[in-house]
C-alpha positions in Angstrom: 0.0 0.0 0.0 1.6 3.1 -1.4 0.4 6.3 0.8 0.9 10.2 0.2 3.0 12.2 2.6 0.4 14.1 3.8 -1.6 10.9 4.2 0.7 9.5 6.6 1.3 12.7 8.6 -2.5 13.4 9.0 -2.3 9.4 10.0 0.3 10.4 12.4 -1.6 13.1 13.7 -4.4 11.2 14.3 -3.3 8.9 16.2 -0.8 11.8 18.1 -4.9 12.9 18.9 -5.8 9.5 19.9 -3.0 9.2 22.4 -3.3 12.7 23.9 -6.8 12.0 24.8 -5.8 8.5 26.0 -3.4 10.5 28.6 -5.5 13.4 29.0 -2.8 15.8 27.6 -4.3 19.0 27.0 -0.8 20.3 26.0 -0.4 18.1 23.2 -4.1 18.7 22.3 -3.5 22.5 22.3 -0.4 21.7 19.4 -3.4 20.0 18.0 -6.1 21.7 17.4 -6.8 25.1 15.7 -7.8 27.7 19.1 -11.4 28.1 17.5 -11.6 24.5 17.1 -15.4 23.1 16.3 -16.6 20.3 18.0 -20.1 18.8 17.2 -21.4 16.6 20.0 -25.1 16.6 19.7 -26.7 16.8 23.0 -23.4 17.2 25.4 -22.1 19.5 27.6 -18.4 19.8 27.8 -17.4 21.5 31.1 -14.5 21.5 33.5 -11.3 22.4 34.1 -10.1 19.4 32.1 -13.5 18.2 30.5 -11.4 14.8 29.0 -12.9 11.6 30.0 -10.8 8.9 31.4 -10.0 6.5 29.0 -8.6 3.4 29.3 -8.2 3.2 25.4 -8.5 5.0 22.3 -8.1 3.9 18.6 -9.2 5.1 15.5 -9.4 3.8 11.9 -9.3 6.5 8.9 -11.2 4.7 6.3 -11.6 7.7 4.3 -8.7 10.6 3.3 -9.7 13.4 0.9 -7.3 16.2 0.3 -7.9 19.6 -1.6 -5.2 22.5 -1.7 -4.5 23.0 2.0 -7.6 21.1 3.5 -7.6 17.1 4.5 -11.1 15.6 5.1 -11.0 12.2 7.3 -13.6 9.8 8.2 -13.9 6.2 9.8 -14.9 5.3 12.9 -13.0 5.1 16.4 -12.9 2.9 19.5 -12.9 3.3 23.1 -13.6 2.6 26.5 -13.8 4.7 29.4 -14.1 5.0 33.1 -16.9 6.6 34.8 -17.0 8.9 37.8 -17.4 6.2 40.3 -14.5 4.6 38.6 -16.8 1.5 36.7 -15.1 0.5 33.7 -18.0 1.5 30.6 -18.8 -0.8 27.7 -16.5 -0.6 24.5 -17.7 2.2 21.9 -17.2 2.5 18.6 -18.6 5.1 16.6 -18.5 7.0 13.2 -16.4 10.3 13.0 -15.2 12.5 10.9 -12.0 14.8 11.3 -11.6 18.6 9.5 -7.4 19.0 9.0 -6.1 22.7 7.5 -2.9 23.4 6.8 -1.9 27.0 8.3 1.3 28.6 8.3 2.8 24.5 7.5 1.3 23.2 10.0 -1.6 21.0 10.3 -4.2 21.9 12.5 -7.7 19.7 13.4 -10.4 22.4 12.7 -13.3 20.9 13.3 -14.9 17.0 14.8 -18.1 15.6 14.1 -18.9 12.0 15.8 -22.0 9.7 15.3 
């Protein structure tokens, strides 16, 4: 399987993503993402001083890569399993997503996340 370079640094970035929010590192989340950054989560609140769940995993599986001029467009689904307040390990997720990447100033920044 013959990829682009920018498909293998969005892949790299992705699952850069995957693992801050595995460790709950908001400083390699800020490199991340643009500071307006969009997230679309239907019907949650995000609140806190560091809102991340806890999870015990994280993975994600780009099934889709569309580039045009400096914009990458990513979709596939991603996998996960948390631990809730009172410390009870949750049911393994997975779920549809889809990723917004823009190039600014060289650098690629998530713009925007949509999950189903």
């Amino acid at each position: 399987l013959v990829v682009s370079a920018v498909e293998q640094e969005i892949s790299d970035l992705e699952a850069m993503e995957c693992l801050a929010l595995q460790k709950r590192d908001t400083l390699v989340l800020r490199k991340l993402l643009i500071r307006d950054f969009t997230l679309d989560y239907p019907n949650e609140l995000v609140a806190g001083e560091n809102p991340i769940p806890y999870y015990v995993s994280y993975s994600r599986m780009v099934e889709n890569f569309s580039a045009f001029q400096q914009t990458v467009y990513t979709s596939g689904y991603e996998t996960f399993q948390k631990i809730d307040a009172n410390g009870k390990l949750e049911d393994v997720v997975k779920r549809a997503y889809s990723h917004t990447w823009t190039r600014l100033a060289g650098t690629w920044k998530l713009t925007s996340k949509t999950r189903n």
